[in-house]
C-alpha positions as CSV (number, residue, x, y, z in Angstrom):
1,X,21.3,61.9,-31.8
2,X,19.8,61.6,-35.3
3,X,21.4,61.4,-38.6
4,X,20.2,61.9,-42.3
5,X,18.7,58.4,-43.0
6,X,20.1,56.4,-40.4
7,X,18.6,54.8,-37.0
8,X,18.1,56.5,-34.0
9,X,20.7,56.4,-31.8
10,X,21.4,57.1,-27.8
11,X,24.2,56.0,-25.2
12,X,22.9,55.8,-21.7
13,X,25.0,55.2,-18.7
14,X,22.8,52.1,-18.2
15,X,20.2,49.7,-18.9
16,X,17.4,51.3,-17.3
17,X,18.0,54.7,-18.9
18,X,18.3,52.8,-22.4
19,X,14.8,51.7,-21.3
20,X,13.0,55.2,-21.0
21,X,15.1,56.7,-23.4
22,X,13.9,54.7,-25.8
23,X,9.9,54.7,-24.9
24,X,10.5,58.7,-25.1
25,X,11.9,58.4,-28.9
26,X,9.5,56.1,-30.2
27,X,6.8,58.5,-29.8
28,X,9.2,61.1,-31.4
29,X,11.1,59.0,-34.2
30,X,9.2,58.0,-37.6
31,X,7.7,54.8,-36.3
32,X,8.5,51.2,-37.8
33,X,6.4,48.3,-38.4
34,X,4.2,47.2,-36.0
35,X,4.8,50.0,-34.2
36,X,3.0,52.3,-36.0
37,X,0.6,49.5,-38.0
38,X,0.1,46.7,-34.8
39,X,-0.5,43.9,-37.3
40,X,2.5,45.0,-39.9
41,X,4.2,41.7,-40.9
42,X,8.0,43.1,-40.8
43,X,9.7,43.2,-38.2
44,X,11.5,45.7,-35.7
45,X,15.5,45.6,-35.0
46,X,16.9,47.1,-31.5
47,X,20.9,46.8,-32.7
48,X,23.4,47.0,-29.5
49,X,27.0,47.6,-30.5
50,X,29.8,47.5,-27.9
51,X,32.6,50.0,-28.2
52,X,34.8,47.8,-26.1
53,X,35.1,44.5,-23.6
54,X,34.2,47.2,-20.6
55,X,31.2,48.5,-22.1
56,X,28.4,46.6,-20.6
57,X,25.5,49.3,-22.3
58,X,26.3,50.1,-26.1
59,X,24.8,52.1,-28.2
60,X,21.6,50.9,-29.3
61,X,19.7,51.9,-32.4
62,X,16.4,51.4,-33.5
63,X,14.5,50.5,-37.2
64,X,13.1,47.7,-39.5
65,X,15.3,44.9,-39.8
66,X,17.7,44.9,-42.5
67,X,16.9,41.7,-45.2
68,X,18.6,38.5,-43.6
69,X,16.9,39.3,-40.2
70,X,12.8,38.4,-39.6
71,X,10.7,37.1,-36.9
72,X,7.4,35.7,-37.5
73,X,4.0,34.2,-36.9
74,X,4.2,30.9,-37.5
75,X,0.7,30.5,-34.9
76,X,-0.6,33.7,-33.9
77,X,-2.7,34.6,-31.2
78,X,-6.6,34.5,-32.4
79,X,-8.5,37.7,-33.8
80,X,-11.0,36.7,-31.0
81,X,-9.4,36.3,-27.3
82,X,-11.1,35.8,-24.3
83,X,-9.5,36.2,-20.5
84,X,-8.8,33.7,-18.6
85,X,-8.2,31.1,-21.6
86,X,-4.5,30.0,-23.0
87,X,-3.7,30.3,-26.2
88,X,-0.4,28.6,-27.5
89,X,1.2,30.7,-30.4
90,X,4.7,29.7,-32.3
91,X,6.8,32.1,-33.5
92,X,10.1,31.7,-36.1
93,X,13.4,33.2,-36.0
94,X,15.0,33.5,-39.7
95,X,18.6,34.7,-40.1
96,X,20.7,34.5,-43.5
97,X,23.9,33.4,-41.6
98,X,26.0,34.2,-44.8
99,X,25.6,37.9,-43.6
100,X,24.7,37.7,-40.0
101,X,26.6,34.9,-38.4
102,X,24.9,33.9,-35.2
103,X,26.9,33.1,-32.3
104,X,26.1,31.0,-28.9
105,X,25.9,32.9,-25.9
106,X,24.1,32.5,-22.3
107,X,24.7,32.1,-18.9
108,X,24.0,28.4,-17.6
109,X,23.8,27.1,-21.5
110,X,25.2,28.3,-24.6
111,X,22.6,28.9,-27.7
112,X,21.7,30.7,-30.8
113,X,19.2,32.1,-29.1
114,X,19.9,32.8,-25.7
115,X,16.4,34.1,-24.9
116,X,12.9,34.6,-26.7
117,X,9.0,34.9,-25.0
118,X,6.2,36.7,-25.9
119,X,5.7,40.6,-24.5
120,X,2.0,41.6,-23.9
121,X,2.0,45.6,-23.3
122,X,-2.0,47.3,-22.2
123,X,-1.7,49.4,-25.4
124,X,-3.3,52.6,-23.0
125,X,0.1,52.9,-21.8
126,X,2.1,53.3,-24.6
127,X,4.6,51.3,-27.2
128,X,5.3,48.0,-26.7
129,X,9.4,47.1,-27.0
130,X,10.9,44.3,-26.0
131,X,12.6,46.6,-22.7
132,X,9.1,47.5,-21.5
133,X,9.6,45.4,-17.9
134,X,7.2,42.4,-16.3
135,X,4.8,45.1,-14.7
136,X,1.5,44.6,-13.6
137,X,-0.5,47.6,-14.9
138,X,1.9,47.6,-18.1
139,X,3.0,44.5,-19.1
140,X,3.0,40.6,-19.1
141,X,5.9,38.0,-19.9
142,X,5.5,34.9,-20.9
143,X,8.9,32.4,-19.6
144,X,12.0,32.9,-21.5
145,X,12.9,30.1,-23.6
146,X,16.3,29.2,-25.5
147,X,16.9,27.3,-28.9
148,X,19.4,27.0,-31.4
149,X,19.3,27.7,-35.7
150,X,19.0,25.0,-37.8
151,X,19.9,24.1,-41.2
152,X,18.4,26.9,-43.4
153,X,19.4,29.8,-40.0
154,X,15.9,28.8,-38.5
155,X,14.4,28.6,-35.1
156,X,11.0,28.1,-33.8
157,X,9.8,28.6,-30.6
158,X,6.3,28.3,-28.8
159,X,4.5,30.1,-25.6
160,X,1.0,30.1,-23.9
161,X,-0.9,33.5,-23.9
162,X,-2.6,34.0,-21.1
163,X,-4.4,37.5,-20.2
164,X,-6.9,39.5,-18.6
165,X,-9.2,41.6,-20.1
166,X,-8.0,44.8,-22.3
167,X,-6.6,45.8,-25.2
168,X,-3.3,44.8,-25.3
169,X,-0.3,44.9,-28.0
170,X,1.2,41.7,-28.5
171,X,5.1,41.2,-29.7
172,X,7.2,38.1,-30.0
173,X,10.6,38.8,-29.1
174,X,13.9,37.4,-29.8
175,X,17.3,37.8,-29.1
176,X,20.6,36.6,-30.6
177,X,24.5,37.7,-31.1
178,X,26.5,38.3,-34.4
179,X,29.4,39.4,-35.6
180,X,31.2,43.5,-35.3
181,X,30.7,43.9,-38.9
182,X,33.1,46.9,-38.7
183,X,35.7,45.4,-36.6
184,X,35.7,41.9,-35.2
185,X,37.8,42.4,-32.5
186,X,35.3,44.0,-31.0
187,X,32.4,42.3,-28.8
188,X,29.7,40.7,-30.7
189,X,26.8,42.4,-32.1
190,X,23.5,41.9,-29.9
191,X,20.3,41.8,-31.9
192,X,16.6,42.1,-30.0
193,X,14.1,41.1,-32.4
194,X,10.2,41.7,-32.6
195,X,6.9,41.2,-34.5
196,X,3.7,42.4,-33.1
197,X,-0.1,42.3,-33.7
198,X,-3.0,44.0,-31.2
199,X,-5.5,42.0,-30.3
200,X,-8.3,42.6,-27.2
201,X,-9.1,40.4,-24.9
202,X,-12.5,40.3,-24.1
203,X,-14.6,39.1,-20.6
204,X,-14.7,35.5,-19.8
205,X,-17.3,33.5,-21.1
206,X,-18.4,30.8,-18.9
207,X,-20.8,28.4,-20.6
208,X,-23.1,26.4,-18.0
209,X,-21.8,22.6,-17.9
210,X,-23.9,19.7,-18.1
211,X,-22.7,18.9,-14.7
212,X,-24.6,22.0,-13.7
213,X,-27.8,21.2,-14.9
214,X,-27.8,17.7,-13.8
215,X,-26.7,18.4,-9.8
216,X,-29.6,21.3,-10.1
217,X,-32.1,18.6,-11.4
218,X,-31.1,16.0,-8.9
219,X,-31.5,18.4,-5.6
220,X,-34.3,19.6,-7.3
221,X,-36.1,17.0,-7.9
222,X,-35.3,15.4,-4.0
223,X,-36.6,19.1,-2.7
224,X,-40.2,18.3,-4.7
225,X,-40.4,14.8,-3.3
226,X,-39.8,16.5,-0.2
227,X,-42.1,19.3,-0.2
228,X,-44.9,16.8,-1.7
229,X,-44.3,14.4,1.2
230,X,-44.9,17.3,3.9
231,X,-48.2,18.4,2.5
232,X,-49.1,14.8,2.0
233,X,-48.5,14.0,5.8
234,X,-50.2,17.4,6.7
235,X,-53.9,16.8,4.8
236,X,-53.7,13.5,6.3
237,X,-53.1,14.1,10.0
238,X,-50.1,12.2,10.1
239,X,-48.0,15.6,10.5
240,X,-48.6,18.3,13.0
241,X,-48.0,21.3,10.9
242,X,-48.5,24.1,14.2
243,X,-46.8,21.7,16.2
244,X,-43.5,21.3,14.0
245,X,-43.4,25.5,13.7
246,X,-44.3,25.9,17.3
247,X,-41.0,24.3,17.6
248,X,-39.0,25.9,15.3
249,X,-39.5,28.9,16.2
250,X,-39.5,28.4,20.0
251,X,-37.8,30.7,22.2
252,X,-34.9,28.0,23.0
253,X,-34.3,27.1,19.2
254,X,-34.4,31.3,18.7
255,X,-31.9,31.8,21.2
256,X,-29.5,28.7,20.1
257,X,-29.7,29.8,16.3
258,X,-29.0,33.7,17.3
259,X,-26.0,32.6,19.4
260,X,-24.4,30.4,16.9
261,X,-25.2,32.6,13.8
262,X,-23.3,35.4,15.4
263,X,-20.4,34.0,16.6
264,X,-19.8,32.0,13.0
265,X,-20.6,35.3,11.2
266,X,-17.9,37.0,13.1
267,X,-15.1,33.7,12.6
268,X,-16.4,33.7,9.0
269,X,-15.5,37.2,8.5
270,X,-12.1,37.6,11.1
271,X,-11.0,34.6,8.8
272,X,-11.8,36.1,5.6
273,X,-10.0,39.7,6.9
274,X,-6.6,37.9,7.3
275,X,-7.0,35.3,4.9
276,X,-8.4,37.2,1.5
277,X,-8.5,40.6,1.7
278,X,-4.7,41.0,3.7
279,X,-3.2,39.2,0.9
280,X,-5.2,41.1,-2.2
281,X,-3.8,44.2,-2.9
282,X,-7.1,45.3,-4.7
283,X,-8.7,45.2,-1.4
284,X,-5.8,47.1,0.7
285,X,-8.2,50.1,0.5
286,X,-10.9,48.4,2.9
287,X,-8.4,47.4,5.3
288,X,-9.1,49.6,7.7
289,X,-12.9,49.4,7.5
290,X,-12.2,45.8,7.7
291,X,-10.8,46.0,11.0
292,X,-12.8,48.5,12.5
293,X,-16.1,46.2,11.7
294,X,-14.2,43.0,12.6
295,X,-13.3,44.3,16.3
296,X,-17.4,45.4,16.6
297,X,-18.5,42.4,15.1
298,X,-17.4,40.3,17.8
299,X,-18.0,42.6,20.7
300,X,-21.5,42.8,19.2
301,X,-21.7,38.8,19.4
302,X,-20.5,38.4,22.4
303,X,-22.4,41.1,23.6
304,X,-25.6,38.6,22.3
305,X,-24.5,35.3,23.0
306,X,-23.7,35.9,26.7
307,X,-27.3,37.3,26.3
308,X,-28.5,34.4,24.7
309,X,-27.3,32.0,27.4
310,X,-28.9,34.2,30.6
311,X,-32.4,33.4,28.8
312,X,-31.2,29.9,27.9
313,X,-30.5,29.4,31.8
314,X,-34.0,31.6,33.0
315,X,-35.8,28.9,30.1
316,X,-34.0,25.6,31.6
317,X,-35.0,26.5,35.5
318,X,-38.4,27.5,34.3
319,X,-39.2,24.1,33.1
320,X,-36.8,22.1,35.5
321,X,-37.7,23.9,39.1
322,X,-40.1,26.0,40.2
323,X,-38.7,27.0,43.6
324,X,-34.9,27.9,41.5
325,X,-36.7,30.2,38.7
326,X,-39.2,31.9,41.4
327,X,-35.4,32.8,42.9
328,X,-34.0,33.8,40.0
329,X,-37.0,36.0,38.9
330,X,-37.1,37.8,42.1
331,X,-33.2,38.4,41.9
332,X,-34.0,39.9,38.8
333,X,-36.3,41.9,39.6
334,X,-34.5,43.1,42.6
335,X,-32.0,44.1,40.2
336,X,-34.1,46.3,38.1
337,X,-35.5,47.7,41.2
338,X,-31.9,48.8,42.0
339,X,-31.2,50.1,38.5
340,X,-34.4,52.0,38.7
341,X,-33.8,53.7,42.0
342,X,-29.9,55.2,40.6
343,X,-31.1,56.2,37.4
344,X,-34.2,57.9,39.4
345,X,-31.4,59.2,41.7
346,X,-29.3,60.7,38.9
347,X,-32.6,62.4,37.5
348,X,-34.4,64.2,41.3
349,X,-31.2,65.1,42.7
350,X,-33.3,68.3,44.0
351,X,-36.5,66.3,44.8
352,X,-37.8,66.2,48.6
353,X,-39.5,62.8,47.9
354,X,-37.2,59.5,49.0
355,X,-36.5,57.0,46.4
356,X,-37.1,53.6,47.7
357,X,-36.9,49.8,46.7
358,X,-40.2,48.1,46.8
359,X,-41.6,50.6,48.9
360,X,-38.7,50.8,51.3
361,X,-37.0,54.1,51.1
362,X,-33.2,53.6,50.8
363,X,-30.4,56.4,50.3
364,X,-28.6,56.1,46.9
365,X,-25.4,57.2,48.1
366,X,-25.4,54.1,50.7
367,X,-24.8,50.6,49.2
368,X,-25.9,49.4,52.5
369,X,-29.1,50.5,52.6
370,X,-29.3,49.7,49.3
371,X,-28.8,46.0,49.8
372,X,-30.5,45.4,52.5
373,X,-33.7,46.9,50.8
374,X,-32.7,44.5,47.3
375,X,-32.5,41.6,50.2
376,X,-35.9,42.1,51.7
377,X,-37.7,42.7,48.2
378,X,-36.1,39.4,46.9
379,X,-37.6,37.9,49.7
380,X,-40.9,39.2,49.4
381,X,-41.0,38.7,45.5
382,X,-40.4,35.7,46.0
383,X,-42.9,34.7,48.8
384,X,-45.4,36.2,46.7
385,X,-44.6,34.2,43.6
386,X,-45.6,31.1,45.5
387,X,-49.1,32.0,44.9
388,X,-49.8,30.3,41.4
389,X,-51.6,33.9,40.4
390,X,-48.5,35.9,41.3
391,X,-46.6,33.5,40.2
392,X,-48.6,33.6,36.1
393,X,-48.1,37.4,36.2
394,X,-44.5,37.6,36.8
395,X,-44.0,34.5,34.6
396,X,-45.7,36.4,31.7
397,X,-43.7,39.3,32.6
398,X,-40.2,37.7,32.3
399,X,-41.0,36.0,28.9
400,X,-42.0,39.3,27.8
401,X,-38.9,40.9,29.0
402,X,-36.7,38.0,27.4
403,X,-38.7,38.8,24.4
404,X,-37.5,42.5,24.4
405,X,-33.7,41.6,25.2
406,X,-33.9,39.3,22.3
407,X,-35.4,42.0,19.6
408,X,-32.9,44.4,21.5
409,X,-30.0,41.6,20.7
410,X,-31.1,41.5,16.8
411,X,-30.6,45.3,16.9
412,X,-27.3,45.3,17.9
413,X,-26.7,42.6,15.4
414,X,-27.8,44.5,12.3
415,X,-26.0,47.0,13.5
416,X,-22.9,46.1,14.2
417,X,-22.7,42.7,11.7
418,X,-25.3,42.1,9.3
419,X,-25.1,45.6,7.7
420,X,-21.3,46.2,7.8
421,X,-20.1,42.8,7.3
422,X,-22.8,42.3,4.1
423,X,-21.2,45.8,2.4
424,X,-17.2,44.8,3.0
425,X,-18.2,41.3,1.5
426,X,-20.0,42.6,-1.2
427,X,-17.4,45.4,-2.2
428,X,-15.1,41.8,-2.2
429,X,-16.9,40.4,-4.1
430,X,-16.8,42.9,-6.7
431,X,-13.2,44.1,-6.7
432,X,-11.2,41.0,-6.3
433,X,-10.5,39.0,-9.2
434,X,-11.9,35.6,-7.7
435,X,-14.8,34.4,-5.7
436,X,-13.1,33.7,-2.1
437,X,-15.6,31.0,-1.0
438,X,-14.7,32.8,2.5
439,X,-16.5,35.6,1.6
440,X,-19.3,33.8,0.4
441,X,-19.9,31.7,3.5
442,X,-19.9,35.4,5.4
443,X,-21.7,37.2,3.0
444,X,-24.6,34.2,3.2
445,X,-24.4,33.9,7.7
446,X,-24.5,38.2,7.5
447,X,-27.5,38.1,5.3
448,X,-29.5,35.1,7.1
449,X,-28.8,36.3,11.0
């Protein structure tokens, strides 16, 4: 309720209500120092008298604080702020103890000042008081600190700003406990004092060290000698330039770099999943994506490197045995032969022409007939393939195949790693606060595979 001239008063049934009841009058009451001016140099009183040793909530009124009382900058903040940085401010409590005597109160220690820190409200959301809670979203609070009056009813304190970036009203708070002026046999008086100033923070700037430069010109400078010593050993004969990319890009190196690459992108990005984005509520949103694309990622690998290993095997008995890799071709063959004649089966149901394995007509419905025509093709594939003509054709035939399972295999990798895994890591990188190195790693194996 409201009286002619005098503070704004309320009586909650607690604290929290005092809280919002007091946010909701401030935007209808005249405001008072810095809140209505941000950078006004008096400061704002929040009086709480107790009508008795039961009453735990008072009545508390709010308005500028009457001469005797004053907090202020003793180090403010700077006009320029940037996130990410600390800035150390000190602030002064001065009370005329001739009118206001200040008595010790606290819970593990008894002081002057049982409590003071430094409030930093986003100004967006609305005045800044010294009951506006440790939110994220509203609010920051530096630690509480005590201290005790001096000679002269003095008290400094000091606290390290730290913030993001915004605009942001800034209050140093203090509290302490005086005297029922009206009757002393009631509890003491409590006193929550601010002084405020608004100040925006602005994006970190990160300068580029000297460190920096020199690691950049020292790899830099090995890469050049590097590069220069290849094309010198090229133009003079010492290096075989075909011969070194011949073998980089051979189809065993191919297959060993696919298989790796897949299954590290996939560990990369399970571990970032559960490690970065479980834990960061800004990513909580891509969760589900998250785990979706994890569970293909690795069926997707798999998928590959169990691929990857069949050519590795067809490529080790192609240059180890003969008479093992003319068996395995004609066991592959005799596979696709099979395949063939179901999928035909599937597809004539009402033709009058027999399907048949290597020119032996077999019943689809009748896996014995089935393998005993596989068994005799095998066996002619492979006598045939001991003729070193046959035996080029078919040999030319399988590399091209393994050629087509390996494009085939980079397909399904794009599809089911590269492309999701490079989005999720990107929209990471852009949302979360840090740079997980986890991500990173991922975002660099997703891109290069």
């Amino acid at each position: 309720k409201r009286s002619g001239g005098s503070p704004h008063s309320l009586r909650p049934t607690n604290m929290a209500k005092t809280t919002f009841l007091l946010l909701a009058l401030i935007g209808q009451a005249a405001a008072t120092c810095y809140l209505e001016d941000a950078n006004a140099a008096c400061s704002v009183c929040w009086k709480t008298v107790y009508g008795s040793a039961e009453d735990t909530t008072g009545v508390t009124t709010m308005s500028e604080c009457p001469e005797g009382i004053a907090v202020s900058w003793q180090t403010p903040v700077p006009t320029e702020m940037f996130a990410g940085s600390d800035y150390p401010v000190t602030y002064r409590l001065t009370v005329d103890e001739a009118k206001f005597p200040v008595f010790k109160k606290g819970k593990d220690t008894l002081n002057h000042v049982p409590h003071a820190n430094i409030h930093s409200c986003i100004a967006s959301r609305g005045a800044c008081t010294p009951f506006v809670a440790n939110s994220p979203g509203l609010a920051t609070h530096t630690p509480a600190v005590k201290g005790d009056l001096v000679d002269g009813g003095l008290v400094d304190f000091t606290s390290d700003v730290s913030l993001t970036e915004e605009v942001y009203t800034i209050i140093a708070h203090v509290r302490f406990y005086t005297l029922n002026d009206k009757d002393n046999s009631l509890p003491h008086v409590k006193y929550d004092v601010a002084v405020g100033v608004s100040r925006e923070v602005l994006p970190e700037v990160v300068a580029v060290s000297t460190d920096s430069y020199i690691t950049t010109g020292a790899i830099g400078g090995i890469l050049l000698v590097f590069i220069v010593a290849l094309l010198w050993a090229a133009r003079s004969g010492r290096l075989d330039v075909d011969m070194v990319l011949e073998t980089v890009y051979s189809e065993h190196v191919t297959c060993i770099v696919s298989m790796i690459g897949g299954l590290a992108d996939a560990v990369a990005f399970t571990v970032s999943v559960f490690t970065v984005m479980q834990v960061d509520n800004e990513l909580v949103q891509a969760l589900p994506a998250s785990y979706f694309f994890m569970v293909t990622s690795w069926l997707g690998s798999l998928y590959v490197a169990w691929q990857d290993t069949m050519q590795l095997r067809s490529m080790y008995l192609q240059h180890s045995s003969r008479e093992r890799f003319i068996q395995s071709i004609a066991k592959t063959t005799g596979r696709r032969q099979v395949s063939k004649a179901r999928r035909l089966s599937l597809e004539r149901t009402n033709s009058v022409n027999p399907l048949s394995i290597g020119g032996v007509a077999v019943d689809p419905n009748c896996n014995t007939s089935i393998k005993k025509a596989k068994d005799e093709f095998e066996e002619k594939i492979s006598q045939m393939v001991g003729e070193d003509k046959m035996y080029d054709m078919l040999l030319e035939l399988e590399v091209s195949a393994r050629e087509l399972v390996r494009k085939q295999g980079d397909v399904m990798t794009i599809l089911t790693e590269s492309i999701p895994i490079s989005a999720i890591q990107i929209y990471t990188l852009n949302v979360s606060q840090d740079a997980p190195i986890i991500s990173i790693i991922t975002l660099v194996i997703a891109s290069l595979i």
